[in-house]
N, C-alpha and C positions, 0 to 999 in steps of 0.2 A: 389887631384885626379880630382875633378872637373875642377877646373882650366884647369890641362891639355886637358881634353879632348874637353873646349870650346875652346882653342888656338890650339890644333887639329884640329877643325871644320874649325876655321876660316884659319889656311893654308892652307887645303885643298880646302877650299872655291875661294880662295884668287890663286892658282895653277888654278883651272879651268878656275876664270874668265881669268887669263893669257894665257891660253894655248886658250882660244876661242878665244882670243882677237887675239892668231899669228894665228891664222887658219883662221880668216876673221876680219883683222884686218880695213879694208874700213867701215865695216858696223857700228862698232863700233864709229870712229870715225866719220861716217853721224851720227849718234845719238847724239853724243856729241854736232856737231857742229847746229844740229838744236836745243837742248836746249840754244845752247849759243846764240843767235841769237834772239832767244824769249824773251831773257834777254834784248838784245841790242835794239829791235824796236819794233815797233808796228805793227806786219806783217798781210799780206793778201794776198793769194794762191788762186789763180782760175783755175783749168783746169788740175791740177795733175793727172788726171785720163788719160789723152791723154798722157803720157810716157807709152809706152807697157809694160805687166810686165812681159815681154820674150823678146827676140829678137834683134837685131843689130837695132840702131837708131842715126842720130845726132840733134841734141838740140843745135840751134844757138840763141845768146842773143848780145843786145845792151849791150856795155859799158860804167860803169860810173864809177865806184871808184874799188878802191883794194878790197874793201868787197865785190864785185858782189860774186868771185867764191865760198866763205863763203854760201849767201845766196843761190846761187843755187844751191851746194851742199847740202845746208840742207832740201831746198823744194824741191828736187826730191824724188820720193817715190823709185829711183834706184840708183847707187851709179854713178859718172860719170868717165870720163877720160876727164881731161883736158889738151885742146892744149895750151899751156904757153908758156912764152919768156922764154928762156933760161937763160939770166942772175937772172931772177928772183927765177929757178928753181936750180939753181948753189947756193944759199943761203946758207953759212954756217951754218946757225941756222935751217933753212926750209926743207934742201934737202933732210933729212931724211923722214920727212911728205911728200913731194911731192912723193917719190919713192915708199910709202908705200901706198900711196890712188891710183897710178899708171898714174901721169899728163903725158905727153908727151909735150916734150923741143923742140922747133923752134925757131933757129935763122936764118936771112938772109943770101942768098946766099954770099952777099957781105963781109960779115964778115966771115961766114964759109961755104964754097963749098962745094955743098954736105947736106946741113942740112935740108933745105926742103923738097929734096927727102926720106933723111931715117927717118923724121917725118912723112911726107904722108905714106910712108911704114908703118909705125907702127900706122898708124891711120887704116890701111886695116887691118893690121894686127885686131886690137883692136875689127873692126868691123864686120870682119868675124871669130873672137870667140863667139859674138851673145854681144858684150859691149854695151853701150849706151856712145857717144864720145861726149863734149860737147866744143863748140867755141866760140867764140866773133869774130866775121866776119871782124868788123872794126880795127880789131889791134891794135887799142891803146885805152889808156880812151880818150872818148870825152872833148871837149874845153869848150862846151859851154851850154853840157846840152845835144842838137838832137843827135838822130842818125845817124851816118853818113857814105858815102859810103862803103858797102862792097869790100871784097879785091874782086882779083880773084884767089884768094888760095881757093876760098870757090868752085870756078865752076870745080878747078881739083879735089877736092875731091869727089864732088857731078859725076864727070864722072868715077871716077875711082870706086866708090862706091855707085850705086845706092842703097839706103835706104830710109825710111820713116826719115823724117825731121822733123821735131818739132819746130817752130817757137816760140820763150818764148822773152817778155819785162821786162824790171826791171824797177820800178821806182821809185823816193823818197830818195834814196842816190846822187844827186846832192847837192851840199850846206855841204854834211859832209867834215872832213878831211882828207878822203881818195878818195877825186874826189880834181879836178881840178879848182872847182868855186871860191874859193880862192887866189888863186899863186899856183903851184906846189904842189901836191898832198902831205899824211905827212908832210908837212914842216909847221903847224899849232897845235897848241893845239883843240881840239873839240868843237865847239860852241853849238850842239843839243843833246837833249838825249830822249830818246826813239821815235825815230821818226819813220812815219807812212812810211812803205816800203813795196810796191806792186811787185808779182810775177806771174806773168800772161800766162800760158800754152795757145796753141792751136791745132787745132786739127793736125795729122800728115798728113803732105804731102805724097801721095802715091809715094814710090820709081821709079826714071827718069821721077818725073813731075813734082821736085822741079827746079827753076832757081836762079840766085842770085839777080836779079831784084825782084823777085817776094814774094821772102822771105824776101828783106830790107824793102818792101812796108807793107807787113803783120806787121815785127816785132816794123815799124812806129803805124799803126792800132793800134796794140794791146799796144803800148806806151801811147799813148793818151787816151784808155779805164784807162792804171793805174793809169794816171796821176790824171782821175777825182778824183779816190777814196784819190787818196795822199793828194787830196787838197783840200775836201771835208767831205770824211770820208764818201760817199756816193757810192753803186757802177754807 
């Protein structure tokens, strides 16, 4: 009798956490992915506090490796919507996750007419539901390590949606195998392990006083504050 009632407890148990898990299955999964991440570096968050913990925002970052979106989903204190390439979001193994934490897929006009605009639509969309959308300005991983030129995908969005901006650096995953300082990103086994990886918030840009010059220039600033601590250990 006993028995049963503890294998009672525990499907019931075992039902709710399911059943919170589809009712807000994003939040769940930020949880997750910032324990797993704690696992994988040595991290350090400065400036979390300057994500609003209400309201429409976008949160632009330099790119370095395929873990960026990992880490800055985990060190947001709010769940994000990510703007992603499309082939990457099409993943048969992934596309279930991506659909579920809510990315938004853009591919080029050149390859599919039309794809831009009904991303940017659903970036408005994202944004005047009160989301927090988050970008990589430069569009690809960087070559070399710097950051490097913003699109101007970044200035229609920023016209069509005046918002508070959030300018965030990542730094300290150049050199793994998910950046490019190798050959071709994944195409290597891992050379480091728990390495020191900096996430550096700032404060938000007042909405229509963000530029795209002015935010490549901040999210440079605030790259080289990470970089000290990446390679130092010091802030």
């Amino acid at each position: 009798m006993i028995d049963v009632l503890v294998w009672g407890l525990v499907g019931l148990l075992a039902c709710i956490a399911a059943w919170r898990f589809y009712r807000a299955p994003a939040v769940y999964i930020r949880r997750f992915v910032f324990a797993f991440i704690h696992v994988l570096y040595r991290l350090r968050f400065q400036g979390r506090r300057f994500v609003p913990p209400r309201g429409p925002a976008l949160v632009v970052c330099n790119h370095v490796s395929f873990m960026d979106a990992l880490v800055m989903g985990g060190g947001s204190p709010r769940p994000l919507r990510f703007l992603m390439d499309r082939p990457i979001y099409e993943s048969k193994r992934l596309n279930w996750l991506f659909r579920m934490v809510g990315a938004i897929p853009v591919e080029s006009d050149r390859r599919d007419p039309g794809n831009v605009r009904r991303a940017l639509e659903e970036v408005s969309r994202a944004l005047r539901n009160g989301d927090v959308v988050m970008l990589f300005p430069e569009g690809r991983l960087t070559s070399d390590g710097d950051v490097k030129t913003f699109r101007r995908g970044l200035d229609l969005i920023l016209s069509r949606d005046p918002v508070p901006v959030i300018p965030v650096a990542l730094s300290g995953l150049w050199g793994s195998w998910t950046s490019n300082c190798h050959g071709k990103a994944l195409a290597h086994f891992p050379r480091r392990c728990r390495a020191r990886v900096a996430l550096y918030f700032d404060e938000p840009v007042p909405p229509g006083q963000a530029t795209r010059q002015s935010l490549e220039a901040r999210v440079r600033e605030l790259k080289a504050e990470a970089d000290r601590w990446v390679e130092t250990g010091k802030p």
